[in-house]
C-alpha positions as CSV (number, residue, x, y, z in Angstrom):
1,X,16.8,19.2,27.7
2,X,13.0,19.5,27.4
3,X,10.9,16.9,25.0
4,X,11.2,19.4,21.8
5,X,14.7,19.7,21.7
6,X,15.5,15.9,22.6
7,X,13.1,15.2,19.7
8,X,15.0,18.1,17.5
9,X,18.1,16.4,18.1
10,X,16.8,12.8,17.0
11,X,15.4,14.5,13.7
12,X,18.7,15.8,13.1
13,X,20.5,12.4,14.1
14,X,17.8,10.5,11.6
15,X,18.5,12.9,8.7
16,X,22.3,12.3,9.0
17,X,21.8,8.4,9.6
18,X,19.0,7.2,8.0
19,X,21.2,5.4,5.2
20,X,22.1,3.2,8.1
21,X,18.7,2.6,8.8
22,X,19.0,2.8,12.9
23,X,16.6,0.7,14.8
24,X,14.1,2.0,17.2
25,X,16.4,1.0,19.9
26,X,19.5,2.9,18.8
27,X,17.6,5.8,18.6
28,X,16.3,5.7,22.0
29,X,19.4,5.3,23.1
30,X,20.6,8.2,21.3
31,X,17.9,10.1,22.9
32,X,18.6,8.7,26.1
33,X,14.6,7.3,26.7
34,X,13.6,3.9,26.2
35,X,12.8,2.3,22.9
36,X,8.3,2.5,24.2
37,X,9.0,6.1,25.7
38,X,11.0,7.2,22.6
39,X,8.4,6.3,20.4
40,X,5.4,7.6,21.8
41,X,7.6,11.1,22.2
42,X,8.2,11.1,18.8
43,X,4.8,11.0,17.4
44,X,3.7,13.2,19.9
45,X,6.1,15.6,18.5
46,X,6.8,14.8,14.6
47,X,3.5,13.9,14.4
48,X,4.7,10.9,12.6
49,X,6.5,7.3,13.4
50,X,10.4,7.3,13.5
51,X,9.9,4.5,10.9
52,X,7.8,6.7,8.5
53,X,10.2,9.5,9.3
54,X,13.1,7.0,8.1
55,X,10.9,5.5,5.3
56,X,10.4,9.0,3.7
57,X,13.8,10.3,3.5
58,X,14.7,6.9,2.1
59,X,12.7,7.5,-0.6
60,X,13.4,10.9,-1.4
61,X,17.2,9.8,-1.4
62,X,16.4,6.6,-3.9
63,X,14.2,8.8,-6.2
64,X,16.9,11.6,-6.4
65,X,19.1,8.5,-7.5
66,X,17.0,7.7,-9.9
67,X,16.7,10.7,-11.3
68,X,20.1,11.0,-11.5
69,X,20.6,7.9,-13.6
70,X,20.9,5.1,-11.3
71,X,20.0,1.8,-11.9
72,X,16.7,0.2,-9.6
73,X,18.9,-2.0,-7.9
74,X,22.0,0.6,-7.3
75,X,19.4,2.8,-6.2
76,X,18.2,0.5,-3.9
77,X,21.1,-0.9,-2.4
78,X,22.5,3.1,-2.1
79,X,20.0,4.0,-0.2
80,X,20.6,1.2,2.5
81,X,17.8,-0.9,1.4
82,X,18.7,-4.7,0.5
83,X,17.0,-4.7,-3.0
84,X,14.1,-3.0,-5.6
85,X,11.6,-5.9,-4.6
86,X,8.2,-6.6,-6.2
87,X,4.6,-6.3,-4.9
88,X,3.6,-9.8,-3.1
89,X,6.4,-11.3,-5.3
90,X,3.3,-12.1,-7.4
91,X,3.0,-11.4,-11.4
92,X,0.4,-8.8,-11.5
93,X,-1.1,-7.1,-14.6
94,X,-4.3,-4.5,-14.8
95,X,-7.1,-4.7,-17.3
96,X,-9.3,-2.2,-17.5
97,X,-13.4,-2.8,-17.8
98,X,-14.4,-1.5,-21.4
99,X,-16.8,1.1,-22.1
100,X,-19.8,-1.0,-23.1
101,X,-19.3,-3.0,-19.7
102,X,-19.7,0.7,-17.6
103,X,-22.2,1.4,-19.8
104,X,-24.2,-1.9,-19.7
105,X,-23.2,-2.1,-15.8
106,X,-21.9,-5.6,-16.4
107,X,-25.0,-7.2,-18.0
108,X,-24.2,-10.5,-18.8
109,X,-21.0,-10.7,-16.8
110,X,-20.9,-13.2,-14.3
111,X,-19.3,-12.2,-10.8
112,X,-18.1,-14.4,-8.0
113,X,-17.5,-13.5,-4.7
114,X,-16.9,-14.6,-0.9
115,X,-15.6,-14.2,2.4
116,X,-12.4,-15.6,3.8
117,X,-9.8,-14.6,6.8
118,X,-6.2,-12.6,5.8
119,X,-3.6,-11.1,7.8
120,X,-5.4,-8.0,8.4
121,X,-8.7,-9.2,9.4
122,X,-12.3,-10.0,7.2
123,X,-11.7,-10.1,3.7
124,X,-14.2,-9.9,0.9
125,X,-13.3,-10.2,-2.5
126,X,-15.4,-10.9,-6.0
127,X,-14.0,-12.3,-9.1
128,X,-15.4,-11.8,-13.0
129,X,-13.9,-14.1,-15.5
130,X,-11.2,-11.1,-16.4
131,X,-9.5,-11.0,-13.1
132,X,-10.7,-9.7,-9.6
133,X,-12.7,-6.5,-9.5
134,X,-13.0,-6.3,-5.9
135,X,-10.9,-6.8,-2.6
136,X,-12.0,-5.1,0.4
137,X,-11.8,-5.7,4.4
138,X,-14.6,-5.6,7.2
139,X,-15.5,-6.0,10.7
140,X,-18.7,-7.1,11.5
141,X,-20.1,-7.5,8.0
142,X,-19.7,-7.6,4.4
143,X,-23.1,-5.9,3.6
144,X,-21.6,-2.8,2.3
145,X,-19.1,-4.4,0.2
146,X,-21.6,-6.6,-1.2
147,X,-23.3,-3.2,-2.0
148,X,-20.8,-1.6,-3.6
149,X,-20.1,-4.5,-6.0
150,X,-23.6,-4.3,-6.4
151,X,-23.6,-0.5,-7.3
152,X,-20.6,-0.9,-9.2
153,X,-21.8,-3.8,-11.6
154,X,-25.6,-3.4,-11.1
155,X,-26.6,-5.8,-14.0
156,X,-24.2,-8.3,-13.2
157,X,-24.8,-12.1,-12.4
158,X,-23.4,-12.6,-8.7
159,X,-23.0,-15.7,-7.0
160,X,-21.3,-16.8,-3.7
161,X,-18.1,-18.8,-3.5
162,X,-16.3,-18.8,-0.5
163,X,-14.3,-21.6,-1.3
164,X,-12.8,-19.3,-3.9
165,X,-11.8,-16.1,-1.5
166,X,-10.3,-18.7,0.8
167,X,-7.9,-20.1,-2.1
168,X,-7.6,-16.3,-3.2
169,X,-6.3,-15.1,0.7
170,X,-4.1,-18.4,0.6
171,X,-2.3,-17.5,-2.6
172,X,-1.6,-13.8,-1.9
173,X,-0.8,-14.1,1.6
174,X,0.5,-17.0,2.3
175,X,4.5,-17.4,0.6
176,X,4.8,-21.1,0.0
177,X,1.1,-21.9,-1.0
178,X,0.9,-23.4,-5.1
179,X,-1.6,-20.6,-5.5
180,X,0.7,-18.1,-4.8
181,X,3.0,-19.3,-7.8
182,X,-0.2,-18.1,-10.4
183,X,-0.3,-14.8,-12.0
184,X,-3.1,-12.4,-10.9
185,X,-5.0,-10.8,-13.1
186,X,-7.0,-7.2,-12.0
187,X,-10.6,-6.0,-13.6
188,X,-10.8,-2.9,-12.3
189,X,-13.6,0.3,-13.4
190,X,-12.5,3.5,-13.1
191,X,-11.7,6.8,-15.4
192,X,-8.7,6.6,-17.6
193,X,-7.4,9.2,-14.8
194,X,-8.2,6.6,-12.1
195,X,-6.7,4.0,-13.9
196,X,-3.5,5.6,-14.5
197,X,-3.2,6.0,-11.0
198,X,-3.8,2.5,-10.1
199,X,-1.4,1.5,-12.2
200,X,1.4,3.6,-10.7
201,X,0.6,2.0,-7.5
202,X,1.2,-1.5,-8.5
203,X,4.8,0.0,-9.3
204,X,5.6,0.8,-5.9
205,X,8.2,-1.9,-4.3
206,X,7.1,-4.1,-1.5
207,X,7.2,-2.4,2.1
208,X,7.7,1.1,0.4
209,X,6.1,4.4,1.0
210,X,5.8,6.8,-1.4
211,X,3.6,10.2,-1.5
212,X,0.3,11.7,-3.8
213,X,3.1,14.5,-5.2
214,X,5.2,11.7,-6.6
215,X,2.6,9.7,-7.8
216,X,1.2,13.2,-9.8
217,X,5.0,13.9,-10.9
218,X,5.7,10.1,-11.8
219,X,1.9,9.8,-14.1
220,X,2.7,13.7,-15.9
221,X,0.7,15.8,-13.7
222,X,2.9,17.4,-11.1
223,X,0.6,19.8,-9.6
224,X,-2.1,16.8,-9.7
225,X,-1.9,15.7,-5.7
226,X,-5.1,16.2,-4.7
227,X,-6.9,14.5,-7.3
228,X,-4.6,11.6,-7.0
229,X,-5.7,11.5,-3.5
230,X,-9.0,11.1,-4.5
231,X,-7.7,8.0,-7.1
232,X,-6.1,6.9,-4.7
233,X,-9.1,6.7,-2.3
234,X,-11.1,5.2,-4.8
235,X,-9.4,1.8,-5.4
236,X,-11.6,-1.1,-4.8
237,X,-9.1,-3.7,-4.9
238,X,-7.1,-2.7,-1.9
239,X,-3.7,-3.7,-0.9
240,X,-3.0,-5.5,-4.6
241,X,-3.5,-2.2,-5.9
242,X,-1.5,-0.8,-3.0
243,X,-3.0,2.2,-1.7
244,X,-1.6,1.8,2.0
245,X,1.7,2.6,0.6
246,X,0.7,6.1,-0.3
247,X,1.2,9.3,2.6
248,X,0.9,12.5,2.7
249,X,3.9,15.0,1.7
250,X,4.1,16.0,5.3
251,X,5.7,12.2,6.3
252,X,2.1,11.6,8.2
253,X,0.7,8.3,6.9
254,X,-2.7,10.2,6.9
255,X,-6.4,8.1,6.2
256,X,-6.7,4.9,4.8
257,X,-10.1,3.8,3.7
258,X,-10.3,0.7,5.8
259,X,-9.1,2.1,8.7
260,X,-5.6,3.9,9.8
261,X,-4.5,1.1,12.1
262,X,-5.1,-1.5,9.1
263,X,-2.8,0.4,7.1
264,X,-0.1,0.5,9.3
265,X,-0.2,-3.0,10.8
266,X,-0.1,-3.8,6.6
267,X,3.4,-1.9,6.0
268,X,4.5,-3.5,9.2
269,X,3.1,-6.6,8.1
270,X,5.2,-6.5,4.7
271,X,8.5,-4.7,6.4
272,X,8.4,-8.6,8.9
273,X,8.1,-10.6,5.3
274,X,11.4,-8.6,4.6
275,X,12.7,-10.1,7.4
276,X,14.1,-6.1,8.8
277,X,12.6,-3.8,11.4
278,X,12.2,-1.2,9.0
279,X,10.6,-0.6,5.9
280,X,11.5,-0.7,3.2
């Protein structure tokens, strides 16, 4: 058996199985390769992981439930999953920045922002008295997420506070923390398109993947993907506003604007909290 048709046959095995949600090792084994060799096969090949292979017909089957009349948690559990879950656990809600602060480019609006360590890496984040209006990651330097809060609120008052980002990274990331117990609030600027996007996003479940066609189908504009994609790319509060959970059609996890490897090691990342090899 050559490495297409071995990896034919697993495709097959996953479509019949995936209710089951099989582990990387079972289907190695199925595939008779180890769990490492398996794996690197499979991308080679599907041009995908097996766990977003596995993640996308799970959500295809849930959203057909759906569809169908199912309750969230039925859905859920039907589709092998252990439950509908919530993003970070945390009470989220969106407020959108008015018209007269685009227009005024946040004169008079006081902005707060800092540095801190998260789970995936440098974080900066910045903070108006509605909620935070930025969240972004970095490698070697914040400059040009210092400029793009600058471009994005040119007549605003800014101020350093790292003590704040610390306390900020603490309560999203960190489960048992007092801080994680508040409700976050999210001032985001963006077109009434862009917004509607955003707020889709905050309705996909923790360590979920969904796709840009759903998104377009679930906001009333099914042939729509493409400029969702650009929404989507957009966001400048990432993973609250959870872009990383978005791929393409195809299964592929596709770009992500701080870097492909962040965005997977964030779905793994949430798949561990769940305590299960595979997400959701």
């Amino acid at each position: 058996m050559n490495d297409y048709e071995r990896i034919a046959k697993t495709i097959r095995h996953i479509d019949a199985a995936f209710l089951s949600q099989p582990s990387l090792d079972e289907l190695a084994a199925a595939a008779d390769l180890s769990p490492s060799h398996f794996h690197r096969m499979f991308v080679k090949w599907a041009g995908v992981t097996p766990k977003d292979f596995i993640q996308a017909l799970t959500m295809d089957h849930a959203k057909r439930l759906l569809r169908n009349g199912s309750s969230v948690l039925d859905s859920s559990l039907d589709s092998g999953l252990s439950g509908p879950g919530r993003l970070h656990d945390l009470c989220l809600s969106m407020e959108a920045a008015t018209p007269g602060e685009i227009k005024s480019g946040g004169a008079g609006l006081d902005i707060g922002w800092g540095v801190s360590e998260s789970p995936f890496g440098k974080m900066f984040v910045a903070m108006t008295p509605k909620g935070l209006c930025h969240l972004s990651f970095f490698d070697e330097t914040h400059n040009e997420a210092l400029e793009i809060l600058n471009h994005d609120w040119p007549k605003s008052n800014l101020s350093r506070d790292d003590r704040m980002a610390v306390n900020l990274s603490t309560g999203i990331f960190n489960p048992g923390s007092p801080e994680k117990q508040s409700p976050l609030r999210i001032h985001v600027k963006g077109t009434a398109f862009q917004v509607k996007v955003w707020k889709a996003l905050l309705e996909i479940p923790d360590a979920t993947l969904t796709t840009y066609g759903r998104i377009a189908g679930e906001i009333g504009t099914p042939k729509a993907s493409r400029a969702v994609g650009t929404a989507v790319g957009s966001n400048q509060v990432s993973y609250l506003i959870p872009c990383h959970r978005v791929i393409r059609e195809t299964g592929v996890s596709g770009g992500y604007r701080w870097g492909q490897l962040r965005k997977r090691v964030m779905i793994s990342w949430e798949a561990a909290r769940k305590g299960r090899d595979f997400y959701p």
